[in-house]
C-alpha positions as CSV (number, residue, x, y, z in Angstrom):
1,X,-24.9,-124.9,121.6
2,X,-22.6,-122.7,119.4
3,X,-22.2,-119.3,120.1
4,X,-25.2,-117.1,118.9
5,X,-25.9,-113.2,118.9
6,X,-27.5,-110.6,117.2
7,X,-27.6,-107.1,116.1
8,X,-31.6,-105.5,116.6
9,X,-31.4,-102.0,115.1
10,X,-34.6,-100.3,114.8
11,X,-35.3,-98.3,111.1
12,X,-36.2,-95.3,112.6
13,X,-33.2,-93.2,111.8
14,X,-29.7,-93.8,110.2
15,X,-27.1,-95.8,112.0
16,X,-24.1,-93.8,114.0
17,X,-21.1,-94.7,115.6
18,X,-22.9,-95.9,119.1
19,X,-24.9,-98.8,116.4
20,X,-21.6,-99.1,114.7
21,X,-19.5,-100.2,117.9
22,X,-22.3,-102.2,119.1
23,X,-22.3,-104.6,115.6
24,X,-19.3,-104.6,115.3
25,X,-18.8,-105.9,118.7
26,X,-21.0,-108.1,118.0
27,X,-20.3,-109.4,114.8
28,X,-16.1,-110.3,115.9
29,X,-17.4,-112.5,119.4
30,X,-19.2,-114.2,117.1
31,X,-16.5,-114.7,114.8
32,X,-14.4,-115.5,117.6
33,X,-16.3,-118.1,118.8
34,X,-16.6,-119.6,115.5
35,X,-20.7,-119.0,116.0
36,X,-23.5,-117.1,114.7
37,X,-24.3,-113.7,114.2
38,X,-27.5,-112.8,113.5
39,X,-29.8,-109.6,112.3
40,X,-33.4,-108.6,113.7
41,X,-35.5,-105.6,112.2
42,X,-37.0,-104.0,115.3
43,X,-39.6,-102.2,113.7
44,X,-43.1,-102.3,115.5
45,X,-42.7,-98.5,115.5
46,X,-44.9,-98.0,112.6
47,X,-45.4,-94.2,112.7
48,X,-41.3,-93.4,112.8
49,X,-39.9,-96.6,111.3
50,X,-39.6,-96.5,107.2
51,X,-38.3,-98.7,104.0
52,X,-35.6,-96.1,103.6
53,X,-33.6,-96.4,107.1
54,X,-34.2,-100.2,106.5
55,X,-32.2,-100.6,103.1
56,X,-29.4,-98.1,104.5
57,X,-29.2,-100.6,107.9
58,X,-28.5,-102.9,105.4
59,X,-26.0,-101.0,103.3
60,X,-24.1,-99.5,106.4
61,X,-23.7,-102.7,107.9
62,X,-22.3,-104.9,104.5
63,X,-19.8,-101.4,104.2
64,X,-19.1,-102.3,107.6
65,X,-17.9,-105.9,106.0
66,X,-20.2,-107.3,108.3
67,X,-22.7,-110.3,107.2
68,X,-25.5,-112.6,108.7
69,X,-27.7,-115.0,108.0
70,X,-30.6,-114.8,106.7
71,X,-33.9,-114.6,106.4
72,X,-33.9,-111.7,108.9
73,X,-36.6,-111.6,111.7
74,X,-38.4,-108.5,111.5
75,X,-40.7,-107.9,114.2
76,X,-43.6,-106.7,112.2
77,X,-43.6,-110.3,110.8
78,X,-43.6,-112.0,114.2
79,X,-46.7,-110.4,115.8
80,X,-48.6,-113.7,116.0
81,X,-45.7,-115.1,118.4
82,X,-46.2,-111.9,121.0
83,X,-49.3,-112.2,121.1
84,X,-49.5,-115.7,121.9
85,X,-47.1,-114.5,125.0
86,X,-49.5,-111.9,126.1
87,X,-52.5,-114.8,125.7
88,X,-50.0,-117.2,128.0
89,X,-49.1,-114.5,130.7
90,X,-53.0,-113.3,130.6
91,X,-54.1,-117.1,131.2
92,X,-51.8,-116.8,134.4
93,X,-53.1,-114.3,136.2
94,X,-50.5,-111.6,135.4
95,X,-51.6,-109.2,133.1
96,X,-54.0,-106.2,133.5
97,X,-55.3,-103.5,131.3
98,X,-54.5,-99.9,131.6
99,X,-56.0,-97.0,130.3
100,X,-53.9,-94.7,131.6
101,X,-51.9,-92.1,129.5
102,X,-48.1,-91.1,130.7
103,X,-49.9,-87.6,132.1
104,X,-52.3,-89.5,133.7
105,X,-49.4,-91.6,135.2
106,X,-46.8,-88.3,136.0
107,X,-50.1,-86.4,138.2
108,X,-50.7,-90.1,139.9
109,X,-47.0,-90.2,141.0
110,X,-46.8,-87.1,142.1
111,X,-49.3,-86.3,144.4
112,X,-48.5,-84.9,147.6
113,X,-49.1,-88.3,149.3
114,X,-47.1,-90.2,146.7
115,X,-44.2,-88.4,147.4
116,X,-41.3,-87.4,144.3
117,X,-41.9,-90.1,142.0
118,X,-39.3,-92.9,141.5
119,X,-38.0,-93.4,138.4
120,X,-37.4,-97.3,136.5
121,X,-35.9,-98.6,133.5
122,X,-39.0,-97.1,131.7
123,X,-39.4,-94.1,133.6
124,X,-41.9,-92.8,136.1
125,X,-43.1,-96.3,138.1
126,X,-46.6,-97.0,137.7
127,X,-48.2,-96.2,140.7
128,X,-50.4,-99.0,140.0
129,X,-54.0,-97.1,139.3
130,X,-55.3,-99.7,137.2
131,X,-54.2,-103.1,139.0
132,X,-57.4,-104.0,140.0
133,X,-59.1,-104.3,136.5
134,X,-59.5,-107.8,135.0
135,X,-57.9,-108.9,132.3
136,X,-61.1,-109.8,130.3
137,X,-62.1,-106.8,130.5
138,X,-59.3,-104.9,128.3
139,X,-60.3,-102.9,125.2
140,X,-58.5,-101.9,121.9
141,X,-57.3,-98.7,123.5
142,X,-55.9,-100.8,126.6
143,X,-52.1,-100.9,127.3
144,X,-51.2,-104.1,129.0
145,X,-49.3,-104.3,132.2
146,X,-47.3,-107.1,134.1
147,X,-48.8,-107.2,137.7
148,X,-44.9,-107.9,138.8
149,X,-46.2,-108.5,142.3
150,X,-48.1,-111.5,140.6
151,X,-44.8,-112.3,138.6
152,X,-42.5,-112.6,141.3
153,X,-44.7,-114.8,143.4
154,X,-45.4,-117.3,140.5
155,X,-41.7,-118.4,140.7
156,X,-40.9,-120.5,143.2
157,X,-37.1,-119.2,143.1
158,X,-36.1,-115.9,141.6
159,X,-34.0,-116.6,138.7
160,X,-30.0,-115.3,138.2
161,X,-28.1,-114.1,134.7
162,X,-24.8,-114.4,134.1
163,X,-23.2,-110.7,132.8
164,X,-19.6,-111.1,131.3
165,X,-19.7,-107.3,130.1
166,X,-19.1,-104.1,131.8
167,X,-22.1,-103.8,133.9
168,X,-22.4,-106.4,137.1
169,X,-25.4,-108.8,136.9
170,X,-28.6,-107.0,138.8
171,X,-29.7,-109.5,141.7
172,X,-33.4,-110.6,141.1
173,X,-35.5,-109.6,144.1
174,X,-38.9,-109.2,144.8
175,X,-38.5,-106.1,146.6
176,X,-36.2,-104.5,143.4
177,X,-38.4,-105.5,140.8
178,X,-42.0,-104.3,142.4
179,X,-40.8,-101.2,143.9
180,X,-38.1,-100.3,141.5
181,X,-39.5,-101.6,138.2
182,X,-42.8,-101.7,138.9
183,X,-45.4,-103.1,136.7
184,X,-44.0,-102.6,133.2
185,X,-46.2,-102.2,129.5
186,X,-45.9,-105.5,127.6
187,X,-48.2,-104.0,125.2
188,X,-48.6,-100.2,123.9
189,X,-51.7,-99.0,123.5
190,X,-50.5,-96.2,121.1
191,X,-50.1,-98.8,118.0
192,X,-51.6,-102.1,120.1
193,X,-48.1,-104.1,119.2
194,X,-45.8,-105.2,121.2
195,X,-43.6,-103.7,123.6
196,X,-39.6,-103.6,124.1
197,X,-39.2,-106.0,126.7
198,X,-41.6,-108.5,125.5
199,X,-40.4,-108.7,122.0
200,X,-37.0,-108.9,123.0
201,X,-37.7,-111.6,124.9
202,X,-39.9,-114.0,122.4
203,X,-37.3,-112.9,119.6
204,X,-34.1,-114.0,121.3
205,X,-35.7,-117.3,122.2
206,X,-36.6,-117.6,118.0
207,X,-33.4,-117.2,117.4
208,X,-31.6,-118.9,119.9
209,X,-29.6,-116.1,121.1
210,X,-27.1,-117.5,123.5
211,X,-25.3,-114.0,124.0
212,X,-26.9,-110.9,124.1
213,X,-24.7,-108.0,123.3
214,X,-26.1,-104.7,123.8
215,X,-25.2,-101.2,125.4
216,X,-25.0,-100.4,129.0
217,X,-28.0,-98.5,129.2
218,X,-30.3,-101.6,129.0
219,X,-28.3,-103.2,131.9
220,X,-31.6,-101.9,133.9
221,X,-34.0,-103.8,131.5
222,X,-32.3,-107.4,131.9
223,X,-34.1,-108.1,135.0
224,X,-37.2,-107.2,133.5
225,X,-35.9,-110.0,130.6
226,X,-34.9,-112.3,133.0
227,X,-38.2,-112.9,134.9
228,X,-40.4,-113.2,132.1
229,X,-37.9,-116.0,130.2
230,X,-38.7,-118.7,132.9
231,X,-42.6,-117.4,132.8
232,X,-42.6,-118.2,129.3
233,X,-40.6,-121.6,129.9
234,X,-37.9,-119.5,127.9
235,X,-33.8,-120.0,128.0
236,X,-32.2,-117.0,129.3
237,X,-28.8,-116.2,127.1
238,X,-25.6,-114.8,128.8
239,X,-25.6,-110.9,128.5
240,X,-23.0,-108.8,128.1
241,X,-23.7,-105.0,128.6
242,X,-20.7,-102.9,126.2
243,X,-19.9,-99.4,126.6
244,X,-21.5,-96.6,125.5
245,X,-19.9,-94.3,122.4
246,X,-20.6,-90.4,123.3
247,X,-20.0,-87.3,122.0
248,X,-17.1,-84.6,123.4
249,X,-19.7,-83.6,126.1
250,X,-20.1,-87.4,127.5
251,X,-23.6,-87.8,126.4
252,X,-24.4,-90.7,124.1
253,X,-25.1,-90.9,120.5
254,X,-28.8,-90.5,120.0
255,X,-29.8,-90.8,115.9
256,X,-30.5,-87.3,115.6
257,X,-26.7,-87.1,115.9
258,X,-27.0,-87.0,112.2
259,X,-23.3,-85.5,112.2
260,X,-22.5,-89.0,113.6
261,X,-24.1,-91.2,111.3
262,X,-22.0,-94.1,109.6
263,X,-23.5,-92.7,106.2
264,X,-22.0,-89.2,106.5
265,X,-18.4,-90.5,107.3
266,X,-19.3,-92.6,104.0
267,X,-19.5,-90.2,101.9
268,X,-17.1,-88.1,103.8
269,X,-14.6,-91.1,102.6
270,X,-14.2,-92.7,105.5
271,X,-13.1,-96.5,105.5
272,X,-14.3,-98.8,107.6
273,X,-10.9,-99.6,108.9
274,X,-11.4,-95.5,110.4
275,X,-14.9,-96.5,111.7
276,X,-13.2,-99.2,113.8
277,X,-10.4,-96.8,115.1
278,X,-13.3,-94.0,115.8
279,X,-15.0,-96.5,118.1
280,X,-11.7,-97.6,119.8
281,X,-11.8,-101.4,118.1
282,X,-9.1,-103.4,116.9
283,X,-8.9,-103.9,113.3
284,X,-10.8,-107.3,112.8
């Protein structure tokens, strides 16, 4: 299968050097590999996400002489396909509603008995208050939630992920992923679509991703990834977590960082030969 990645930006701001590495990154494996580089339109985010920071994703990136095929999957198109996931995991057993809001979650984890509350790839860990509700019995204003006690015993065998990037490969184990992950959203019940780690999932299988290339900062996440692909009957790609671009302070580029943002060195006259050298990459 030849070489396949993608670049997933989500239009909720305009792109900065941290996107700009990552694409770019991207974009010359791919080339490398005489394979395929791809584009996906993360925008489920319907309050923050807008028609403007779409078209200039698409501007920064051609500036950046990048280019991909097309059509491009944009997750507001693909809802039916998530849903059919939820529907499959539900039908197992592994799913629950939860009506619980992040303040109702942040007093729940820390109450004396609980302890300091441990913190996940998502945040504070669900301290599970809503586990024993039935699926059939969510509602419109339900989050969903992976009962990951469920999921890990549904495999017979933990699966493994190969990592060729900066960050070793996380070693699936029951005990890691209940008490350190806990029992994730696959759904938000803020805007009922969707969330991160379920989309990602059903969207790299579309577009038979055989290489993800992302940041360091998901390196947490690709557990979460890697259990649901072989609940779904789904491949699981090779990952390769890059690192991060920060500012002078070592934090990383968030896209407020408007004085950041590839546009801005645009019209500052910036090439994209001096984007390349600003994020420390050969000239392709």
């Amino acid at each position: 299968m030849a070489f396949t990645t993608r670049f997933a930006p989500s239009p909720t701001g305009q792109l900065h050097l941290g996107h700009a590495y990552s694409a770019l990154l991207a974009h010359d494996m791919a080339r490398a590999a005489q394979g395929r580089f791809l584009l996906r339109i993360e925008d489920t985010d319907t309050a923050r996400c807008t028609p403007a920071f779409e078209a200039q994703i698409y501007d920064d990136l051609a500036w950046l002489g990048l280019t991909w095929e097309t059509p491009v999957l944009r997750q507001s198109d693909n809802t039916a396909a998530y849903d059919a996931a939820l529907d499959r995991l539900g039908d197992m057993g592994l799913l629950y509603p939860c009506r619980c809001t992040r303040a109702d979650i942040r007093r729940a984890a820390s109450a004396p008995q609980e302890g300091a509350p441990m913190h996940g790839p998502d945040g504070v860990i669900y301290p599970g208050t809503c586990r024993n509700r039935r699926w059939e019995d969510r509602s419109d204003t339900d989050a969903v939630r992976l009962n990951m006690a469920r999921a890990t015993d549904r495999l017979t065998t933990l699966p493994h992920y190969t990592e060729t990037g900066i960050h070793p490969a996380l070693r699936l184990t029951r005990a890691h992923l209940t008490d350190e992950v806990g029992d994730i959203v696959l759904a938000r019940r803020d805007t009922k679509t969707a969330a991160y780690h379920l989309s990602v999932v059903v969207d790299d299988a579309a577009q038979g991703i055989t290489h993800v290339i992302r940041g360091e900062d998901l390196a947490t996440a690709t557990p979460i990834h890697v259990l649901l692909q072989p609940l779904l009957g789904l491949p699981t790609p090779i990952y390769n977590h890059h690192r991060l671009i920060r500012d002078e302070h070592g934090k990383r580029l968030a896209k407020r960082d408007d004085a950041r943002a590839i546009a801005l060195y645009r019209a500052e006259g910036a090439t994209p030969q001096d984007i390349r050298g600003m994020v420390g990459l050969t000239t392709a």
